[in-house]
PDB file of N, CA, C and O in Angstrom, chain B, residues numbered from 101:
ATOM      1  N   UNK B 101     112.320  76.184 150.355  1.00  0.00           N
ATOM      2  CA  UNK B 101     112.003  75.745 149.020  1.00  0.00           C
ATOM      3  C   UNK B 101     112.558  76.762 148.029  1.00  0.00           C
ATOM      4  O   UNK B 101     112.471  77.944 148.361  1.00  0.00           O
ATOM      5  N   UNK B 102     113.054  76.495 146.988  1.00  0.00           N
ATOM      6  CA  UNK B 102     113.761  76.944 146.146  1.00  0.00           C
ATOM      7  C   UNK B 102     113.313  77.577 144.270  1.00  0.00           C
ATOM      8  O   UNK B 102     113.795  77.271 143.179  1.00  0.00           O
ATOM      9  N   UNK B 103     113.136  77.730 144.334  1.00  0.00           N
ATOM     10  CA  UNK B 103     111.664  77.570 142.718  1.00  0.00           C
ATOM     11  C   UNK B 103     112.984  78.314 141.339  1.00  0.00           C
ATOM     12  O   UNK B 103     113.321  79.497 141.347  1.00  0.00           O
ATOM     13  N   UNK B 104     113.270  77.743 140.775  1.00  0.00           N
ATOM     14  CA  UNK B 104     114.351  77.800 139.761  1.00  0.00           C
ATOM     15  C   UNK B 104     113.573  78.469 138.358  1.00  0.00           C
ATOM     16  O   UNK B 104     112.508  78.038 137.917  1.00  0.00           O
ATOM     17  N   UNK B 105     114.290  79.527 137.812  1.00  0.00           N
ATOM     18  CA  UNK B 105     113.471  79.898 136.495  1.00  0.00           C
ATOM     19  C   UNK B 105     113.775  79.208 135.582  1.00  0.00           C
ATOM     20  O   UNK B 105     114.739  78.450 135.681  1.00  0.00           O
ATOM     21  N   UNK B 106     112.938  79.300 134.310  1.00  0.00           N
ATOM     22  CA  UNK B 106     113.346  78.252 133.218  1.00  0.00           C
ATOM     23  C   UNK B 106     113.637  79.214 132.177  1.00  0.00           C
ATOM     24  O   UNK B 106     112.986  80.240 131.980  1.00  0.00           O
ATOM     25  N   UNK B 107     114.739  78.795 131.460  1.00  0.00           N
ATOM     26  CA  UNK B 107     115.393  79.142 130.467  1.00  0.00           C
ATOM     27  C   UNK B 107     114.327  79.324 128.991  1.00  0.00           C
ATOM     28  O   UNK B 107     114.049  78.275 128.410  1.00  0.00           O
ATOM     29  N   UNK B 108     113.931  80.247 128.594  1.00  0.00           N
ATOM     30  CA  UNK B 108     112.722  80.215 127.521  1.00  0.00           C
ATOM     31  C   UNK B 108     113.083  80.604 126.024  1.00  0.00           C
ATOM     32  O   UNK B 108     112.372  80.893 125.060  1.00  0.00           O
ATOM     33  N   UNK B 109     115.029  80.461 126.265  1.00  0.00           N
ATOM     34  CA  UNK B 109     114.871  80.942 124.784  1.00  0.00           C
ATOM     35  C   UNK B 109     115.252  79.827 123.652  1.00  0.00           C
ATOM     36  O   UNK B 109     115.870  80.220 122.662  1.00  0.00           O
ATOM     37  N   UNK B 110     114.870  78.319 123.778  1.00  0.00           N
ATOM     38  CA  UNK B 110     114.736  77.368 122.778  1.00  0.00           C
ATOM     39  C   UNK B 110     113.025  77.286 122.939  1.00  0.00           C
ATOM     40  O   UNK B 110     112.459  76.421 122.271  1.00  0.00           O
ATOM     41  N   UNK B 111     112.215  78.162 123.803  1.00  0.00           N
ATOM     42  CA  UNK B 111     110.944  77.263 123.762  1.00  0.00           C
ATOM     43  C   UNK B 111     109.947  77.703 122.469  1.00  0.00           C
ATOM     44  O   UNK B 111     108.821  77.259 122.247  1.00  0.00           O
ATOM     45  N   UNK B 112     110.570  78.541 121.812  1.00  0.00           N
ATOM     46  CA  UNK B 112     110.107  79.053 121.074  1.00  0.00           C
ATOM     47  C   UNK B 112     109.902  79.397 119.456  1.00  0.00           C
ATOM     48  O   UNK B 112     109.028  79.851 118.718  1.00  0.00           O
ATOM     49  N   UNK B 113     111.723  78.723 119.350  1.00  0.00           N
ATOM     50  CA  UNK B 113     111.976  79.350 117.871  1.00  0.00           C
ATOM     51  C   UNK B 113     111.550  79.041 116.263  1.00  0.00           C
ATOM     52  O   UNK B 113     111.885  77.935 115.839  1.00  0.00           O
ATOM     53  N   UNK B 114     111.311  79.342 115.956  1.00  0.00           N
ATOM     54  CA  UNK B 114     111.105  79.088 114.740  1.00  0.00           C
ATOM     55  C   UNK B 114     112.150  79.044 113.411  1.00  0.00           C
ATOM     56  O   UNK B 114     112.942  79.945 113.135  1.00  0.00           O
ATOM     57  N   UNK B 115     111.969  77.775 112.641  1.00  0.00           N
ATOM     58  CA  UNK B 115     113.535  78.397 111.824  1.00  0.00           C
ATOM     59  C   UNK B 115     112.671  79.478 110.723  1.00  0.00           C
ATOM     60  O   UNK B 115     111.526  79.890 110.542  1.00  0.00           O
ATOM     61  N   UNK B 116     113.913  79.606 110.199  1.00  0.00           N
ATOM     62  CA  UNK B 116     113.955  81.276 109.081  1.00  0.00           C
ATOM     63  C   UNK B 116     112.738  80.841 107.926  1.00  0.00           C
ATOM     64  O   UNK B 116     111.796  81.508 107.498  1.00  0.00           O
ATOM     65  N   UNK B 117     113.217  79.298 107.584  1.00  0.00           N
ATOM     66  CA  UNK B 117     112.558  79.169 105.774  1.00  0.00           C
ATOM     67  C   UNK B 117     111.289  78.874 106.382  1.00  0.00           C
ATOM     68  O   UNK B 117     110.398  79.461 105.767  1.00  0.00           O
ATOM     69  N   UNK B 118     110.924  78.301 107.197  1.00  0.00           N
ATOM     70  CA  UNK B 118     109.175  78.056 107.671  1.00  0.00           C
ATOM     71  C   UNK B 118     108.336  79.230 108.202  1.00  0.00           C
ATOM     72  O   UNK B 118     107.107  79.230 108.276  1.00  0.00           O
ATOM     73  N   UNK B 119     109.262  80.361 108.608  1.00  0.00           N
ATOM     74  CA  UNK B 119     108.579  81.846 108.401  1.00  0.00           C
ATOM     75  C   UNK B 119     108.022  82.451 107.037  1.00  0.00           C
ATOM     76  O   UNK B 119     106.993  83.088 106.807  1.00  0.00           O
ATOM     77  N   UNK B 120     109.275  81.942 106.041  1.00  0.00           N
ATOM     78  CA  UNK B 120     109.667  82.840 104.876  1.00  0.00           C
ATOM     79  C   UNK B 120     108.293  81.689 104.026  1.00  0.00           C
ATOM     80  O   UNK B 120     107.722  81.996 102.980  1.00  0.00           O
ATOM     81  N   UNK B 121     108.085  80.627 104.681  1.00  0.00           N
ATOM     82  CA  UNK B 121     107.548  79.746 103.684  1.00  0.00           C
ATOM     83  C   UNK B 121     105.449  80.125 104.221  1.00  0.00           C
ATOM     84  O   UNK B 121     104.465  80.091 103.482  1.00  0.00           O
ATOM     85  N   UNK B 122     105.505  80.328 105.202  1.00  0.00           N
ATOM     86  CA  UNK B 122     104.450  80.685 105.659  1.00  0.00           C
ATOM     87  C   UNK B 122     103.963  82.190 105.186  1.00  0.00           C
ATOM     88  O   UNK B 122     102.763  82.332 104.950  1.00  0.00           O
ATOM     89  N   UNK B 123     104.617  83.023 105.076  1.00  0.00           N
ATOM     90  CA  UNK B 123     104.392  84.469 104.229  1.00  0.00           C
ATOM     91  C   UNK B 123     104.075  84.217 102.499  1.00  0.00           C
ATOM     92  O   UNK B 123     103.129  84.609 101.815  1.00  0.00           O
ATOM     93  N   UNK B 124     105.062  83.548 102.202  1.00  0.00           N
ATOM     94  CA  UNK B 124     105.318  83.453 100.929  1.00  0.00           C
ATOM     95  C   UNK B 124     103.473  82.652 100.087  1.00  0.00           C
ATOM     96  O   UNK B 124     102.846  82.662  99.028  1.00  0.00           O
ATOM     97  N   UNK B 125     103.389  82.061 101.569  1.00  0.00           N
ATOM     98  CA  UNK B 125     102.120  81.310 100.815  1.00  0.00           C
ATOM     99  C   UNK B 125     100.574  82.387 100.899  1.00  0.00           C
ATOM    100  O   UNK B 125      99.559  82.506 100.212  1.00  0.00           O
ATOM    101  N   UNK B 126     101.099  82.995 102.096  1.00  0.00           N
ATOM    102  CA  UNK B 126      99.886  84.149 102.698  1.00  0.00           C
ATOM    103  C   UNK B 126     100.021  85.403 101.660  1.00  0.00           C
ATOM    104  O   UNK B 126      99.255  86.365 101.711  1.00  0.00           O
ATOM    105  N   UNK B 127     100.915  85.302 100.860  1.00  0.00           N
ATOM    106  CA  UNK B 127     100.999  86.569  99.544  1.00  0.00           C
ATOM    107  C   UNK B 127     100.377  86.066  98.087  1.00  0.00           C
ATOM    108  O   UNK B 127      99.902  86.720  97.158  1.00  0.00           O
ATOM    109  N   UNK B 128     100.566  84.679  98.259  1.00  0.00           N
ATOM    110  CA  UNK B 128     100.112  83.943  96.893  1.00  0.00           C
ATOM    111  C   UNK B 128      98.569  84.015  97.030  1.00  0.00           C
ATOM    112  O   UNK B 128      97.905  84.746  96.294  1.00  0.00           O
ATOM    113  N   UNK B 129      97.849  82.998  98.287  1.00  0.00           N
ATOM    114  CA  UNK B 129      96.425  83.520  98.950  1.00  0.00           C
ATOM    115  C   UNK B 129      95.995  84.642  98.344  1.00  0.00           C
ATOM    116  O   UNK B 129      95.372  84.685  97.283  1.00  0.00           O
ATOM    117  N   UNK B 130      96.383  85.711  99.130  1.00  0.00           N
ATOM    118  CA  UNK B 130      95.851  87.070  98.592  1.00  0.00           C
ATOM    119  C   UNK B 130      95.850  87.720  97.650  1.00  0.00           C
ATOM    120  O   UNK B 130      95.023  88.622  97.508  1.00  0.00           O
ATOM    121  N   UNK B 131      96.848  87.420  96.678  1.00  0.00           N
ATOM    122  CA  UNK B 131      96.880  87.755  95.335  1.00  0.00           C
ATOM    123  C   UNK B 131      95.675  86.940  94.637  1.00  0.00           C
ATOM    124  O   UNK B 131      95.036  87.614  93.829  1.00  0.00           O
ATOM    125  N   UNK B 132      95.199  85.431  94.832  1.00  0.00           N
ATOM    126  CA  UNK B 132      94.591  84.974  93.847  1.00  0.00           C
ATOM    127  C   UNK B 132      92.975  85.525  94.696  1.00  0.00           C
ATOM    128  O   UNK B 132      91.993  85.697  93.973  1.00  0.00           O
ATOM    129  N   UNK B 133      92.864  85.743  96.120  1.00  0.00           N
ATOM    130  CA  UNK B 133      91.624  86.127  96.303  1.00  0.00           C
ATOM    131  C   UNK B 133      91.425  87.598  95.862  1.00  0.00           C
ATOM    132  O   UNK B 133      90.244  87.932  95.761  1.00  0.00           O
ATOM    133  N   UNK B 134      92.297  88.478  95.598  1.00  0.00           N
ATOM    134  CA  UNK B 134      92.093  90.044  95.231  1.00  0.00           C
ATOM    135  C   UNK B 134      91.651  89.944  93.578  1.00  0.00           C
ATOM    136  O   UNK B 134      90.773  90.721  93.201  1.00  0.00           O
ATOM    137  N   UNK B 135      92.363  88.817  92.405  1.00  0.00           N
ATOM    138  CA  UNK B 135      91.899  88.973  91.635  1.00  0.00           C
ATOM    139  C   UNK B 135      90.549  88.526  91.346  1.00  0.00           C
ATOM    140  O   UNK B 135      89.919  89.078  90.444  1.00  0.00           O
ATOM    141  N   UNK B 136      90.044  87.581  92.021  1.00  0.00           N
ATOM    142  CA  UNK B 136      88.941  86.689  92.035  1.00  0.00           C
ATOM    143  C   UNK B 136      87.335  87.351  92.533  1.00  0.00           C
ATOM    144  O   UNK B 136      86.162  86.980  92.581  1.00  0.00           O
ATOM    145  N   UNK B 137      88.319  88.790  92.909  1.00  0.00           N
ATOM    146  CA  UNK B 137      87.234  89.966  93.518  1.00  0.00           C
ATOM    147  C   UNK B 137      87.503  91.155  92.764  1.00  0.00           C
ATOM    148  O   UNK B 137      87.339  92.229  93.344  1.00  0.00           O
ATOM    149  N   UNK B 138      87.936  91.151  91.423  1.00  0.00           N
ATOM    150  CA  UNK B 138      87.570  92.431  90.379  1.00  0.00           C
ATOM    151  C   UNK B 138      86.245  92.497  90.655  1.00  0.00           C
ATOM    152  O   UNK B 138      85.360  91.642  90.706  1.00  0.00           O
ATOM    153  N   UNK B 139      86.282  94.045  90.876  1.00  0.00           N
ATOM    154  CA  UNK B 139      84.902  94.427  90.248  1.00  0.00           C
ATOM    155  C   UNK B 139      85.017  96.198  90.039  1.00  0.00           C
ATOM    156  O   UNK B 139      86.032  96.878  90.194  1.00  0.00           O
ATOM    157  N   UNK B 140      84.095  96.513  89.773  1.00  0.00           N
ATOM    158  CA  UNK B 140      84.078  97.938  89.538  1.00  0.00           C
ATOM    159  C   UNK B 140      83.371  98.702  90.668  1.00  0.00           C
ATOM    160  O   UNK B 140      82.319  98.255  91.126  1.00  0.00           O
ATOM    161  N   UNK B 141      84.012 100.047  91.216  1.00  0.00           N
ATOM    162  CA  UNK B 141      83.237 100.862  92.072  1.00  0.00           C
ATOM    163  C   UNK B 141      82.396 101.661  91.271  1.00  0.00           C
ATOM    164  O   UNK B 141      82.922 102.089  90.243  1.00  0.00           O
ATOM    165  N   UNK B 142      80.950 102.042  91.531  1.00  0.00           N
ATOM    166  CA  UNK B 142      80.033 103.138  91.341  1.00  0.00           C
ATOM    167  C   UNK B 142      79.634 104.078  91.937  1.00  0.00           C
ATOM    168  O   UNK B 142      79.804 104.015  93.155  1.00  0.00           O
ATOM    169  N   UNK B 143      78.821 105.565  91.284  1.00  0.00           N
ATOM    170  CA  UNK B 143      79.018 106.428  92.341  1.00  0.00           C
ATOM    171  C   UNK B 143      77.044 106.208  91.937  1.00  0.00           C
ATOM    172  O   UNK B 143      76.690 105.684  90.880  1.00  0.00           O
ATOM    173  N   UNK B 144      76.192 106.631  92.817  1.00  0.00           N
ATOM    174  CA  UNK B 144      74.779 107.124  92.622  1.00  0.00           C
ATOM    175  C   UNK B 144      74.404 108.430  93.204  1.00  0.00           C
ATOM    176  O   UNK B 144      74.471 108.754  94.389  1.00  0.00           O
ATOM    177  N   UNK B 145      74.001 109.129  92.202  1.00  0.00           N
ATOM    178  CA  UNK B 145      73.577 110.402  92.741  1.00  0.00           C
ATOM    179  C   UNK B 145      72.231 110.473  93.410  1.00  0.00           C
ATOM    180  O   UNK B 145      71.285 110.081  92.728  1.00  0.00           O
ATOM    181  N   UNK B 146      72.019 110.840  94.442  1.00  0.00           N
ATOM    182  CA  UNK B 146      70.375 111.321  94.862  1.00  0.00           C
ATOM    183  C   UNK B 146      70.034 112.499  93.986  1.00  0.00           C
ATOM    184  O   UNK B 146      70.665 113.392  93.420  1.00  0.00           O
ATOM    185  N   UNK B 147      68.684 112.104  94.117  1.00  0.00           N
ATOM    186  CA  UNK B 147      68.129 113.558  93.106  1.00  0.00           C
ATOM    187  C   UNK B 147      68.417 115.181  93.408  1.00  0.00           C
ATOM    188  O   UNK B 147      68.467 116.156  92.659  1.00  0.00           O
ATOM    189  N   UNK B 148      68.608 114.988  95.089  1.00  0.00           N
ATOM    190  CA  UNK B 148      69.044 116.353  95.387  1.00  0.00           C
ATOM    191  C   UNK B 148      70.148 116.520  94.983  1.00  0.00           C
ATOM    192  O   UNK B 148      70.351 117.546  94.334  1.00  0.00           O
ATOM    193  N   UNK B 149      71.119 115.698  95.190  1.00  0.00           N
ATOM    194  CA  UNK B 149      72.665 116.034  94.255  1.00  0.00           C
ATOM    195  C   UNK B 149      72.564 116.337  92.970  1.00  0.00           C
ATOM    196  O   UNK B 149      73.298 117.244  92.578  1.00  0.00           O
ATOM    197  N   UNK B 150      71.772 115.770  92.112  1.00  0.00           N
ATOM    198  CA  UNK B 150      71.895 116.326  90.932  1.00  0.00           C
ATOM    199  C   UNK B 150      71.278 117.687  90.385  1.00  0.00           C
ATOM    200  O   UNK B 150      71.371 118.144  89.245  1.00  0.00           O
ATOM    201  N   UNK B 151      70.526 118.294  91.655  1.00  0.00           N
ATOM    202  CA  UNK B 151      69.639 119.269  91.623  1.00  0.00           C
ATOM    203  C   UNK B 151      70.567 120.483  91.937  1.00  0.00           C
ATOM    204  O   UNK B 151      70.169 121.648  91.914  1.00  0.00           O
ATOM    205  N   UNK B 152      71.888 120.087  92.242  1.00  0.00           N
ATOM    206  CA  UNK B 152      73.186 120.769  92.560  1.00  0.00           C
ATOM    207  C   UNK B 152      73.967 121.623  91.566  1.00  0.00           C
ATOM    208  O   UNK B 152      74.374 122.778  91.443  1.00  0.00           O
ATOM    209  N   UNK B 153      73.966 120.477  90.932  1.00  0.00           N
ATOM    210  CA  UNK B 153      74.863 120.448  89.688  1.00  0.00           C
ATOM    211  C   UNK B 153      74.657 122.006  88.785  1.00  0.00           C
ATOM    212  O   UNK B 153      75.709 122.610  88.573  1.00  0.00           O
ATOM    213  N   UNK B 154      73.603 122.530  88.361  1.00  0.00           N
ATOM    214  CA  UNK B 154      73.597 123.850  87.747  1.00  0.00           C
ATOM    215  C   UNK B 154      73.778 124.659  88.732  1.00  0.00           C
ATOM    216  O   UNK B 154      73.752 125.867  88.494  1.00  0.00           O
ATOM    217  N   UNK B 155      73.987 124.217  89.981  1.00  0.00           N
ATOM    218  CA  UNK B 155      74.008 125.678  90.719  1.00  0.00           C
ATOM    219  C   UNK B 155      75.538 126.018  91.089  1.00  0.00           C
ATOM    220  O   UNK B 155      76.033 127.108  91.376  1.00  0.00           O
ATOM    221  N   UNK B 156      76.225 124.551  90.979  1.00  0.00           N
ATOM    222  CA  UNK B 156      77.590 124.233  91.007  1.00  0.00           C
ATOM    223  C   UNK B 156      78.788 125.344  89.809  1.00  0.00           C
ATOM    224  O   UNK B 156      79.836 125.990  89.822  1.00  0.00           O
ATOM    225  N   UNK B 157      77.439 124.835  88.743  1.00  0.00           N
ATOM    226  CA  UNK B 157      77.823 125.576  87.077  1.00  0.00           C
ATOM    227  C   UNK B 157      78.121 126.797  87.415  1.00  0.00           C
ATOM    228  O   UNK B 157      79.286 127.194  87.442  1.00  0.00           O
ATOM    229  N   UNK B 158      77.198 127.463  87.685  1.00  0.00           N
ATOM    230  CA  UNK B 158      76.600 128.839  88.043  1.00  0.00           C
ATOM    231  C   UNK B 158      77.822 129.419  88.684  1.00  0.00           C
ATOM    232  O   UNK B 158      78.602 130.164  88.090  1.00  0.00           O
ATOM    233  N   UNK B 159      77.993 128.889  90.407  1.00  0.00           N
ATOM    234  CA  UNK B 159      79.336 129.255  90.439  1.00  0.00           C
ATOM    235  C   UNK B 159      80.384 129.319  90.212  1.00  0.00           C
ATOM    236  O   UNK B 159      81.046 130.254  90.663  1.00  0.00           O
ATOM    237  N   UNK B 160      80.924 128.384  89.451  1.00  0.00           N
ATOM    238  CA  UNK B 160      82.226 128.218  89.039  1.00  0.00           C
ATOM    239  C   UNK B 160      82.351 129.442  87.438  1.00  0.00           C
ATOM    240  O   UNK B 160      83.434 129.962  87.170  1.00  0.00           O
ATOM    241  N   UNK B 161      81.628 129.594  86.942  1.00  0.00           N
ATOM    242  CA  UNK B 161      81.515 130.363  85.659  1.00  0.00           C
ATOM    243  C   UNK B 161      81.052 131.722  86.048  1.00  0.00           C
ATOM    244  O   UNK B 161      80.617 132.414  85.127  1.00  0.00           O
ATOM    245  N   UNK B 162      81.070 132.315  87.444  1.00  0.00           N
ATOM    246  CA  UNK B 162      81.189 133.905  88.064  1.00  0.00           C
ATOM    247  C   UNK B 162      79.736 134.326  88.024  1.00  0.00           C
ATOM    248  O   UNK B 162      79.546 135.470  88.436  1.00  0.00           O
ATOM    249  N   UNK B 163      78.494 133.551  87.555  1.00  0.00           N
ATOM    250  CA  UNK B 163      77.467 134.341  87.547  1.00  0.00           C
ATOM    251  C   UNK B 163      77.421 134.462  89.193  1.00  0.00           C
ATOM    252  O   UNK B 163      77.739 135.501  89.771  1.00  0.00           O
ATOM    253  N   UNK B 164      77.246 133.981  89.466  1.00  0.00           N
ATOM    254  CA  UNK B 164      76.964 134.741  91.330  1.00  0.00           C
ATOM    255  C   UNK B 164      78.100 135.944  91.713  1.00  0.00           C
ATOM    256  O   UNK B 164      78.000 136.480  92.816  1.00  0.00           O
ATOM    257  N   UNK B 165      78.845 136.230  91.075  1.00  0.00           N
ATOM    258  CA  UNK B 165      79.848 137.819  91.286  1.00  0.00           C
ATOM    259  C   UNK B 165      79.136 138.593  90.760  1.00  0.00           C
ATOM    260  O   UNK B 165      79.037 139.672  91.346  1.00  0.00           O
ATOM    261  N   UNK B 166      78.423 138.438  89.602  1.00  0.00           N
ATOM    262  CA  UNK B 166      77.769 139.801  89.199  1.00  0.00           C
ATOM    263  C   UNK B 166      77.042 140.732  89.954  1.00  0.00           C
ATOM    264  O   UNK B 166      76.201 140.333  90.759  1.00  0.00           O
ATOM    265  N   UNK B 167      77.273 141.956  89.785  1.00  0.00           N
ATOM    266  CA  UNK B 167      76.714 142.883  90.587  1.00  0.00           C
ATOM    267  C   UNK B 167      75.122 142.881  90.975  1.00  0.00           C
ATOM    268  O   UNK B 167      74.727 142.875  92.141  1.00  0.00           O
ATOM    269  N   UNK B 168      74.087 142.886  89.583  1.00  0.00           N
ATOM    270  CA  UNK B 168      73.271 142.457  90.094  1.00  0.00           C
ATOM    271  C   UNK B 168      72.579 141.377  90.988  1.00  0.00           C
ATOM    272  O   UNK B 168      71.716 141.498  91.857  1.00  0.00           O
ATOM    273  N   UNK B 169      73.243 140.263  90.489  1.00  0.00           N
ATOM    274  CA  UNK B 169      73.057 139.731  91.236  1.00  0.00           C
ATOM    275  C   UNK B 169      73.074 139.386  92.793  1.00  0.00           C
ATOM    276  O   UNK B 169      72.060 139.047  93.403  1.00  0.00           O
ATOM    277  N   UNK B 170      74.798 139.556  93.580  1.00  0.00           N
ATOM    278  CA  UNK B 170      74.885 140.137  94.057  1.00  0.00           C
ATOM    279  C   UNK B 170      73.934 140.853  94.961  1.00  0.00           C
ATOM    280  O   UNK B 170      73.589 140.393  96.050  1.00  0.00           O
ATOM    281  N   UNK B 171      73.531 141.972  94.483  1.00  0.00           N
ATOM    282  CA  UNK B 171      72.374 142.725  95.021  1.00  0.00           C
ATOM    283  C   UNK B 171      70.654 142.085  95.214  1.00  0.00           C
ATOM    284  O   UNK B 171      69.689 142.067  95.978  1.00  0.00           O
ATOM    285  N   UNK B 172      71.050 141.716  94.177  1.00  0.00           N
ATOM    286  CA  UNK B 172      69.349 140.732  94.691  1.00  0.00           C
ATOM    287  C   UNK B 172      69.569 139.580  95.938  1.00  0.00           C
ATOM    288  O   UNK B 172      68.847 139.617  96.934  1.00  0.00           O
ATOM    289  N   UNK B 173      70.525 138.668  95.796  1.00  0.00           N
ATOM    290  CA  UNK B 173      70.650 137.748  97.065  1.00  0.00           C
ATOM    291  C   UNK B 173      70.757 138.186  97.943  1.00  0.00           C
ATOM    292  O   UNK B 173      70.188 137.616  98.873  1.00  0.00           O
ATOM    293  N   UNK B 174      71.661 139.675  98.317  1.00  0.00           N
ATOM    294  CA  UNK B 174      71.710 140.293  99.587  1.00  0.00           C
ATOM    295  C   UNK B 174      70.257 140.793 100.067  1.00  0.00           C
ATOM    296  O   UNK B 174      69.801 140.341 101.117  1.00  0.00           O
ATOM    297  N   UNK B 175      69.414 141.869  99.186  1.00  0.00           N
ATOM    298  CA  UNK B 175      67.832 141.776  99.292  1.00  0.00           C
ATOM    299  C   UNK B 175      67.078 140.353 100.275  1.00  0.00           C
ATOM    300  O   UNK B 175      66.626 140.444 101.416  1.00  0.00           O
ATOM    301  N   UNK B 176      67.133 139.161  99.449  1.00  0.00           N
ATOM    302  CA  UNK B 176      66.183 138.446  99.929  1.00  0.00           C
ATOM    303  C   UNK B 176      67.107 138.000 101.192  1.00  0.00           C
ATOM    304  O   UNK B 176      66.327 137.477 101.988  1.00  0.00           O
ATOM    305  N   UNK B 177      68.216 137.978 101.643  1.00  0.00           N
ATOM    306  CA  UNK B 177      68.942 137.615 102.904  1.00  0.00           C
ATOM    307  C   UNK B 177      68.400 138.535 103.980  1.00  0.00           C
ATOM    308  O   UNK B 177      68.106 138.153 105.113  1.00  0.00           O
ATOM    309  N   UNK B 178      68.260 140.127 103.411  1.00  0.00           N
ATOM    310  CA  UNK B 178      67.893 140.968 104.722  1.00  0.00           C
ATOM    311  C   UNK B 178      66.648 140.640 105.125  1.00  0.00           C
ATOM    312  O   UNK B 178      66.405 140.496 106.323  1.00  0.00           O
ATOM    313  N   UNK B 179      65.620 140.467 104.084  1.00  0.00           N
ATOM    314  CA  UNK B 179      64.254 139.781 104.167  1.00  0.00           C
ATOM    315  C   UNK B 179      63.854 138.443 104.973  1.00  0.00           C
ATOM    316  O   UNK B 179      62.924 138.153 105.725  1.00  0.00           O
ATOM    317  N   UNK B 180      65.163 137.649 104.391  1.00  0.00           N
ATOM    318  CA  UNK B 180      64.806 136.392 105.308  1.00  0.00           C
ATOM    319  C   UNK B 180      64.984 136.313 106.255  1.00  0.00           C
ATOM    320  O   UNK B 180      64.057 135.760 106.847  1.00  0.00           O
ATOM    321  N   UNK B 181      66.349 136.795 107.281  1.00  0.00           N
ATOM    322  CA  UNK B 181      66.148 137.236 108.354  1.00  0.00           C
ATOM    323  C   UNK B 181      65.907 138.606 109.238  1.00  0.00           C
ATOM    324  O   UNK B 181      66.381 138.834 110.351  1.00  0.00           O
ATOM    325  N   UNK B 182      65.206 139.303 108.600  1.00  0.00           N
ATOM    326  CA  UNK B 182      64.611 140.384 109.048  1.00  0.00           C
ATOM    327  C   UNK B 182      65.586 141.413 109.644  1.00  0.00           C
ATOM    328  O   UNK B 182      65.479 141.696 110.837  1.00  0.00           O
ATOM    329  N   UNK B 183      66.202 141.787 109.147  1.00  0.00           N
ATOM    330  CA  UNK B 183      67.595 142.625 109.278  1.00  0.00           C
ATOM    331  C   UNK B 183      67.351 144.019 108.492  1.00  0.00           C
ATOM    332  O   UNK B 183      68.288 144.768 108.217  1.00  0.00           O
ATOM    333  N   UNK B 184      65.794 144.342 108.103  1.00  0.00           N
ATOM    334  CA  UNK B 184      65.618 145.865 107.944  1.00  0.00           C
ATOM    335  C   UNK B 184      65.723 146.686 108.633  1.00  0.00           C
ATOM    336  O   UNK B 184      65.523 147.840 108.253  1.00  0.00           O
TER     337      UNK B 184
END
């Protein structure tokens, strides 16, 4: 018995403009569903985030370089973990 392969390259093709016409419609789609979905993003702060925010200040404007200071945070660090 003999079992013959089959030739597969008409089983398939597609012409060019029914590709080009099938995209063309899948870009129009998505354009009218993207506008049809404006909306605006928001951000919400938790209260601890906003409880941030001056301490954020604080650093960026050098008060935590100051010397005294400085010296006091190192204080309560040796304290907190017991590093006398």
């Amino acid at each position: 018995m003999t079992i013959d392969n089959i030739k597969s390259s008409g089983l398939y093709k597609a012409s060019e403009s029914s590709i080009k016409s099938k995209y063309k419609d899948s870009d129009k789609s998505r354009e009218t569903e993207a506008s049809s979905l404006s909306r605006e993003d928001s951000l919400v702060l938790s209260s601890e985030a906003k409880k941030l925010s001056p301490i954020k200040a604080k650093i960026e404007s050098g008060f935590y370089n100051q010397p005294d200071v400085l010296r006091e945070v190192a204080q309560k660090l040796v304290k907190e973990f017991n590093l006398e």
